[in-house]
DOZALUM-772228 format. One record per residue (C-alpha): x, z, y. Coordinates in steps of 0.1 Angstrom, whole numbers, plus 5000, padded with zeros to 4 digits. Each point is the difference from the previous one (the first is absolute). Example, Ala and Ser with C-alpha at 12.3 -4.5 7.8 and 13.67 -1.06 7.14 Angstrom:
BEGIN
512350784955 501449935034 
END
This chain:
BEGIN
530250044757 497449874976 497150204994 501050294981 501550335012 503550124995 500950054963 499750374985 501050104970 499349784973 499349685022 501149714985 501849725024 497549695016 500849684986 500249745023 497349775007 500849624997 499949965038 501950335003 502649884983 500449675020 500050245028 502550214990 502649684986 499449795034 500550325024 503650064973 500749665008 499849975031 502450295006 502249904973 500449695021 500750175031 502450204986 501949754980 500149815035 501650275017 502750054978 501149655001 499450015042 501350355007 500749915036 496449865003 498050324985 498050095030 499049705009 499349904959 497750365003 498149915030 499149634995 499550004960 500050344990 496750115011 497249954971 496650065003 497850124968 496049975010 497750154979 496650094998 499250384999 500450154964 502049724993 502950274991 502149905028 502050374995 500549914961 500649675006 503250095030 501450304979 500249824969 501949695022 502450265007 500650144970 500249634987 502449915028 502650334985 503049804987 498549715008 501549915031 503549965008 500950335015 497750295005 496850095020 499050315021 496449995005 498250115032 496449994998 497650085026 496250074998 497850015032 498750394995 501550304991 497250004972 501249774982 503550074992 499250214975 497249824986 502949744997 502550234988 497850104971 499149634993 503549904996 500950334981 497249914972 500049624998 504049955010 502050274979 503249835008 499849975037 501650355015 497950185032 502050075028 498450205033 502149965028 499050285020 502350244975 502049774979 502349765020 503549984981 501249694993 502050164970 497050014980 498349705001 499549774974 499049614994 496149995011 499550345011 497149995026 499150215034 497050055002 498450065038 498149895032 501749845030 498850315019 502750174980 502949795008 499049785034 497850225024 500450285026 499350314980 501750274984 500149824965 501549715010 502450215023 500950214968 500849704978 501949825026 502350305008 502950114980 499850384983 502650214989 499149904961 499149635007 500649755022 497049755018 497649754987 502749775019 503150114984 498449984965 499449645006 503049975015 502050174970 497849804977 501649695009 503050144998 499750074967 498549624991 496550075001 497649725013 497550135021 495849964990 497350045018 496149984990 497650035025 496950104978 496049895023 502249825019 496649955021 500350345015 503350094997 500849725029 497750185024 500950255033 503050094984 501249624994 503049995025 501750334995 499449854964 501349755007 502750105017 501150254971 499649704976 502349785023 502950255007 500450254974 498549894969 501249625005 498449944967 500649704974 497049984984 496150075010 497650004986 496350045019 497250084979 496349985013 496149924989 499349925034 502749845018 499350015036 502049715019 499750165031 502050304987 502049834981 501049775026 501150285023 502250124979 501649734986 500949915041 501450385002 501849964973 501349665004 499249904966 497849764980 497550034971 501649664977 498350124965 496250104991 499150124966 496149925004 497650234971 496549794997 497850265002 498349864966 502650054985 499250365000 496750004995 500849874971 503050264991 496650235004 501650185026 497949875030 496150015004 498649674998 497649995028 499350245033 496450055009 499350065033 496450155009 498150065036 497450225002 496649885018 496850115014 497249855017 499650045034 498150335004 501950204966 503149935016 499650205033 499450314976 503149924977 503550145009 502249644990 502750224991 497950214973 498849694989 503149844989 501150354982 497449974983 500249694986 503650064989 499250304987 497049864982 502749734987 502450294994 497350214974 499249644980 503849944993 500550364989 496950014979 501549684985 503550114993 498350334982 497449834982 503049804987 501950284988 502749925029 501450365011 501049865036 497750135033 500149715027 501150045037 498149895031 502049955034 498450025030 502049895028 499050135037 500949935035 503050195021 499250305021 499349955032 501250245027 497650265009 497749904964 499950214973 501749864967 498049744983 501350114964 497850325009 496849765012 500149844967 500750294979 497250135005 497549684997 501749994961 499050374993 496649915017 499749704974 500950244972 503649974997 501450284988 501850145032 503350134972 500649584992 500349935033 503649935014 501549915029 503349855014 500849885028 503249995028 499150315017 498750174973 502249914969 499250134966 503450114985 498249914963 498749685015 501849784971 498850274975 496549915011 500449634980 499850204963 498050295011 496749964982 498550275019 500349795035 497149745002 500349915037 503249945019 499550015041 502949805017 500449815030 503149724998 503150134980 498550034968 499349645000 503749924992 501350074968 497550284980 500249944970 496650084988 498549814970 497150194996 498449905033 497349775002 497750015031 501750045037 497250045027 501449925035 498650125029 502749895024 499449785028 503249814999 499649774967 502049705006 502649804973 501950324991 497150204990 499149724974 503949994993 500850364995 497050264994 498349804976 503449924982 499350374997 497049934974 501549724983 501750164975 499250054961 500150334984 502250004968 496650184980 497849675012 502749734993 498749914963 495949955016 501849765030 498149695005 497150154976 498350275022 498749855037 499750395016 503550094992 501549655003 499149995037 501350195035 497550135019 499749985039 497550105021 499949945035 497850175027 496449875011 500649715023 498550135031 502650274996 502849715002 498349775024 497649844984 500149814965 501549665014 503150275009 499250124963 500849684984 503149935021 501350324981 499149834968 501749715008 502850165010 500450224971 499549604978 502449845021 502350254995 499750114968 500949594995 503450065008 500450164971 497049954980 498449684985 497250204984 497950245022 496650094995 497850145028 497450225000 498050085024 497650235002 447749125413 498449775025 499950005040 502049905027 502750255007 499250215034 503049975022 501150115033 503149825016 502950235015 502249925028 503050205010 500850125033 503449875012 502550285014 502750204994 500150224969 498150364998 501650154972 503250144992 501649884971 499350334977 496150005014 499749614991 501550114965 497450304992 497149825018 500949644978 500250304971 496350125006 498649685003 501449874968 498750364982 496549945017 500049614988 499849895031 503149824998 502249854968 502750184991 501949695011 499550105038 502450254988 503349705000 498749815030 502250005031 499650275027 498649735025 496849864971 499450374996 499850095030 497649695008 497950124965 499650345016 499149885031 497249804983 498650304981 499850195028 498549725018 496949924970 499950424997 499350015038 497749705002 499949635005 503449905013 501349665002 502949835006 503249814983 502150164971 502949824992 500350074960 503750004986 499049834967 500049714978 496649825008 497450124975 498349634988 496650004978 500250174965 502250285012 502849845025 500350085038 498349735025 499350235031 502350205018 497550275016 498850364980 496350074995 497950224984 497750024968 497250155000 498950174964 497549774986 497150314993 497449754983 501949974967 499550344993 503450164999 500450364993 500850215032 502750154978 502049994971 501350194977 503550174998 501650234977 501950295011 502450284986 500950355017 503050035021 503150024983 500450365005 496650094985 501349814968 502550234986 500750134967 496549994988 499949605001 503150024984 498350194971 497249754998 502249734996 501950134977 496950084977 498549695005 503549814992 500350174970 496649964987 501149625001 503149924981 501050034965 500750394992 502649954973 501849745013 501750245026 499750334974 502349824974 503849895006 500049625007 502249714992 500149625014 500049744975 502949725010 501349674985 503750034988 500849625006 502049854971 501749665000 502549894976 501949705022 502549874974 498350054970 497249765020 497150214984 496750025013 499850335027 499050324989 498650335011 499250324993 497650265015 501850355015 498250315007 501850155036 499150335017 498550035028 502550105031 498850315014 502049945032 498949685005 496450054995 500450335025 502049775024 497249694995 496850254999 500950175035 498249695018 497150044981 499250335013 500549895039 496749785001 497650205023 501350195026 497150244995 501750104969 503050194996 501949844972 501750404989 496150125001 498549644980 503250104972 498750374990 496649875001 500749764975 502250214980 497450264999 497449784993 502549854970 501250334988 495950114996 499449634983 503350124976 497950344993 497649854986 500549804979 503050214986 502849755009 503350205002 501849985030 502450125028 500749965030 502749734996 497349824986 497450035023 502049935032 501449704982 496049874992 498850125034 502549755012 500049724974 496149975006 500350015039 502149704994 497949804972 496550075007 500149935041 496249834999 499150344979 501550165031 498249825024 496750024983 500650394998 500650055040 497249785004 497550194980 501250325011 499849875037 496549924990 499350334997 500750095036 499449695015 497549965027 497949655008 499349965034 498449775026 502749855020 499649915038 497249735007 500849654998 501549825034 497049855018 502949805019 502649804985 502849915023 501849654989 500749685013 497649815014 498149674984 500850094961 498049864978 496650114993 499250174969 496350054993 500150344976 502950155015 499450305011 501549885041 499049624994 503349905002 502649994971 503050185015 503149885014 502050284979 499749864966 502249814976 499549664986 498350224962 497850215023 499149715018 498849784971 498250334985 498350075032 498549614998 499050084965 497950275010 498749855033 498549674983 498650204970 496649894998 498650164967 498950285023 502550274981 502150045034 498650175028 502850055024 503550074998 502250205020 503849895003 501550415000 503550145020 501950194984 500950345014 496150015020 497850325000 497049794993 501549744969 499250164962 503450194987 501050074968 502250254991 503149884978 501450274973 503249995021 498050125029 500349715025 496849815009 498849654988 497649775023 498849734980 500049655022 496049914998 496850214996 497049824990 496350105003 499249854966 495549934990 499550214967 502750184996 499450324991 502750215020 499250175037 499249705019 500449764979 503850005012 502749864978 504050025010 502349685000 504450005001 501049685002 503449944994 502349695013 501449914968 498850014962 502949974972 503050145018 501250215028 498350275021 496849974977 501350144969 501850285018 500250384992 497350115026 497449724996 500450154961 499050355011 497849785023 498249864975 499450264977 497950255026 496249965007 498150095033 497850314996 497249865015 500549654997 501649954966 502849734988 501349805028 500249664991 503249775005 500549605006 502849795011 500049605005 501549734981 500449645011 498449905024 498550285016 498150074967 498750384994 501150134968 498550374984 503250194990 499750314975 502550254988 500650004963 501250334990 501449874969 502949775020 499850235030 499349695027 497449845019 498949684975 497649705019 496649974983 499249695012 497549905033 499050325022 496550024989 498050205025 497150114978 502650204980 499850235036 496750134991 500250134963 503950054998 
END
């Protein structure tokens, strides 16, 4: 039917449109033909019916495809040779009486028949029409049982038909959405069609023929669509009774806004945004019609709550009024859902699929989907849904952009699989909208020889078991005595290494110790294959110790720490940003494709998802394992709630459980900094064990003249390497000595990390003039400098603590050819950025 509702009282009749009429004349026609070919070939009917009489009328949504078939059959009323008994069939009960009261207002002559109560063939007249489903005549239910049986007062749906012939009637049938009404139901359709109603005319009428569909049932039935009656789609944009454009908008966020954005609420809220600017227009204009927004959702999925519930409830939470909020949907049906299309008090219609075929409502504009399933027939038949024109609008067509244009908004991308799955939609609503469109626009919205004594194992069998080689391997590497390497050699090389230790413990001890291990050449690779050990090199005054911070034992930490943290924490973000209710700005991305305009935008305030900030915050909680994450959330919503106080910020508790967990999330370096002052507050500094005075490693490594063994170790990497050559040839006099460290040793300088875990750096360095306890400045060297491991999470956290005793730790990689490089963290990019060469006077003032 075209646009307008049923006529009341007073309602004048539509006058056709130009291509309306063409419509109408070419559909006459064509069955005028037909019939005026069966009368002169009575013997040949049914084959005349199957292989000609089938016409097709395609039209675009709104195009008045109801008006234009009721007013072919009133035009076809003692127009044919003989007379007509309409059957016409719409795809849901819903819409026979939506059609009934179209053809009652716009088709006065045309007489209403309903064949569940009124099947006498004594009655009927030229071009009276039954209105129904299929389900009512051609499925297994009590309906179609009904009809199909005879009664004491009537007889069945089949003897009507049957009678009907008898008395001379031709038989019509209209098969209105065509598209859907060939669907599950398309061979007992088919088969009804076929044997009993044997028509000699059809007529199909559709906005979005489906060929798959259609081809089905044209096999079933045995017949063939000869005649189309194609409505260009401009055609009726320029009748005014079809929107000229559809925008389609997507919602975005960068990276980090987007985690704390429900996608869903996002797209309500930029239809409903939409929604408010076109009523606003329409009453600033004096227009007295209230706009419609459809939101279509996903199906239920056993054992899930109902998604028309979910989405309720995100409207009211945007401030839709909870009273304009409808729903209909198969398992749920509204009985007023057609009375929903003119109810001005119903702003938002919740559906799932149905609705998509055949509501009639003019005064929608904007249809937010949120279903995953978006493929050819959601551009073909929900947005047909907003395509239509309001009779109030139709003298501002073409003159007012906002009210000349659909509305569609799709969810955020990463909702839908990304925005290259995002575009595929698009396309597929273009390409498909081309079928019956040529006009669619598309929004979118030291010196000194090193003192060595050589080691020789003792051949023989092995004298530990495999758990004491494994705790005894364990001490040695704690001790320093070995790298923690030993710890992944095979069970004969340890046992040789231990061996060798015991022998150099127990005194001079010589003999051959097959090594399993590349050769170690000069500058760091293997070239003998015998363990030795290395004496400390006393003369360039190393510390007997070092320094190394340590916290309580986990149990001692408790609630109290918790309380600290929480103070300190909230001392350091902004108060009112987690006091007040919080939106995310995003981009509503706007493109109009076939108008070839430049792309647009516009900026959308979203709220914040509680749900998904509670769901994202939990991880920031579970950091330490000194903390309990239940005792660190009332510390900070204490501390918060006492901030609130005062400065006589209003709040509740909604609100402060919401901030406690939107700032857990967003300030996680305020976090950090917060555990590790208040872990500064209980923190002790101690010496750690002395310094090995024997090195185990292989034997004949290179000599290194300030290293604190006089060798440079076998265990380093090809960055450590070139660093410990930097320091070892430094001949300003600024290094002393330098000390490669193992992580996990009593006796290396710790720091303690705000997660709790313990950080080693690589090198330290007794450094001339600078000013911290002896002179000693920390080194992490890392084995790349743009990408990878070195701009992880934990060399962040890394790189933002400082040594109690010995201050900032400084950091290096190489580049090229082996080429130190000084590596800083800028806050402001949150990365480690290369400052050029690694200059090593910047150890003694930095």
């Amino acid at each position: 039917m075209s646009a307008e509702p049923a006529r009341r009282a007073g309602e004048t009749l539509h006058t056709l449109a130009g291509y309306q009429s063409k419509a109408r004349d070419a559909l006459r026609d064509t069955v005028r033909r037909i019939a005026g070919l069966q009368v002169e070939n009575p013997i040949q009917r049914e084959i005349i019916a199957r292989e000609l009489g089938v016409v097709l009328l395609q039209a675009p949504t709104a195009a008045g495809k109801t008006l234009i078939l009721g007013r072919t059959l009133e035009s076809l009323r003692g127009a044919v040779l003989g007379k007509f008994a309409w059957f016409w069939f719409t795809p849901f009960v819903g819409l026979v009486e939506q059609t009934k009261d179209a053809l009652s207002a716009q088709c006065p002559s045309l007489r209403l028949r309903d064949v569940a109560k009124d099947r006498t063939a004594e009655s009927t007249r030229d071009g009276d029409v039954f209105v129904q489903t299929w389900a009512t005549v051609a499925a297994n239910n009590a309906d179609a049982r009904k009809v199909r049986r005879r009664a004491e007062d009537s007889g069945s749906i089949d003897d009507l038909i049957g009678e009907l012939r008898d008395k001379g009637f031709s038989i019509g049938v209209v098969i209105d959405e065509a598209h859907v009404n060939f669907g599950t139901s398309a061979h007992a359709a088919a088969e009804f069609y076929l044997n009993v109603l044997k028509p000699d005319a059809t007529i199909l009428a559709t906005a979005t023929p489906n060929d798959e569909k259609l081809e089905s049932f044209e096999k079933e039935a045995g017949i063939r669509v000869e005649s189309r009656v194609v409505v260009d789609r401009q055609a009726v944009v320029d009748a005014g009774l079809n929107k000229i454009g559809l925008v389609l908008g997507i919602v975005t966020f960068g990276e980090e806004d987007s985690k704390l954005v429900d996608p869903e609420q996002a797209a309500f809220a930029a239809g409903w945004a939409r929604h408010k600017k076109i009523r606003n227009e329409l009453s600033d204009r004096g227009i007295a019609v209230t706009p419609l927004m459809l939101v279509q959702v996903e199906d239920q999925k056993t054992g899930q709550a109902d998604p028309v519930g979910r989405v309720r409830e995100k409207l009211v939470q945007l401030g839709v009024p909870a009273a304009a909020i409808k729903s209909h949907t198969s398992g749920k049906p509204d009985p007023d859902f057609h009375a929903f299309a003119h109810d001005p008090d119903v702003e938002v219609l919740i559906f799932k699929v149905a609705v998509a075929t055949g509501f009639d409502a003019p005064r929608a504009w904007t249809l937010v989907s949120v279903r995953p399933n978006r493929g050819v027939q959601f551009g073909l038949q929900i947005v047909g849904r907003i395509m239509r024109v309001h009779p109030a609008v139709r003298h501002l067509h073409k003159t007012v952009p906002l009210l000349d244009n659909g509305f569609v908004v799709l969810t955020d991308p990463e909702l839908q699989g990304g925005l290259d799955a995002a575009v595929a939609e698009l396309k597929a609503v273009r390409e498909s909208i081309d079928t019956i469109t040529d006009h669619l626009n598309v929004v979118q919205f030291g010196s000194g020889a090193p003192v060595l004594q050589d080691i020789q194992a003792i051949r023989g069998e092995g004298l530990y078991s495999s758990d004491e080689r494994t705790q005894r391997i364990d001490q040695l590497v704690e001790q320093g005595v070995l790298f923690p390497s030993a710890r992944n050699e095979p069970p004969e090389f340890q046992e040789r290494l231990l061996k060798a230790v015991d022998a150099g413990v127990a005194g001079d001890l010589f003999g051959d110790l097959p090594i399993q291990q590349q050769q170690v050449k000069s500058g760091g690779s293997l070239a003998r294959n015998r363990a030795t050990l290395y004496r400390l090199r006393i003369d360039l005054g190393l510390p007997e110790t070092m320094k190394r911070e340590e916290l309580p034992a986990i149990q001692a930490a408790g609630a109290d720490f918790a309380e600290m943290v929480g103070h300190e924490f909230v001392k350091r973000i902004p108060i009112a940003d987690y006091l007040l209710e919080r939106g995310k700005a995003g981009e509503l991305r706007l493109r109009e494709l076939f108008q070839n305009r430049s792309e647009l935008s516009e900026r959308l305030n979203v709220p914040i998802s509680a749900a998904r900030v509670d769901d994202l915050a939990q991880a920031a909680f579970q950091f330490n394992d000194q903390i309990d994450p239940r005792d660190l959330k009332r510390s900070i919503l204490r501390a918060l709630e006492r901030a609130a106080d005062e400065r006589a910020v209003p709040t509740d508790e909604r609100m402060l459980r919401r901030g406690v967990a939107l700032a857990a999330l967003e300030q996680q370096q305020a976090m950090r900094d917060a555990v590790r002052a208040a872990q500064r507050l209980r923190m002790t500094v101690e010496d750690g064990d002395p310094i090995p005075l024997n090195l185990v490693d292989v034997e004949g490594l290179q000599r290194a003249e300030k290293a604190a063994h006089g060798i440079f170790p076998s265990g380093m990497n090809r960055p450590e390497s070139a660093f410990a050559r930097l320091l070892d040839k430094d001949s300003s006099g600024t290094v002393l000595w330098w000390l490669r460290c193992t992580e996990n040793t009593k006796w290396a300088p710790k720091l303690v990390l705000p997660d709790g875990s313990n950080f080693f750096p690589d090198f330290a360095v007794g450094v001339a003039r600078r000013s911290k306890p002896g002179g000693i400045a920390l080194i992490e060297i890392k084995d790349d400098g743009e990408t990878g491991r070195l701009q992880s999470d934990r060399n962040t956290i890394k790189a933002r603590v400082d040594h109690s005793t010995y201050g900032k730790v400084f950091w290096g990689t190489v580049h090229g050819e082996d080429l130190p490089v000084r590596l800083l963290f800028d806050d402001r990019v949150n990365r480690f950025v290369s400052t050029g060469m690694f200059d090593l006077a910047s150890l003694v003032y930095d």
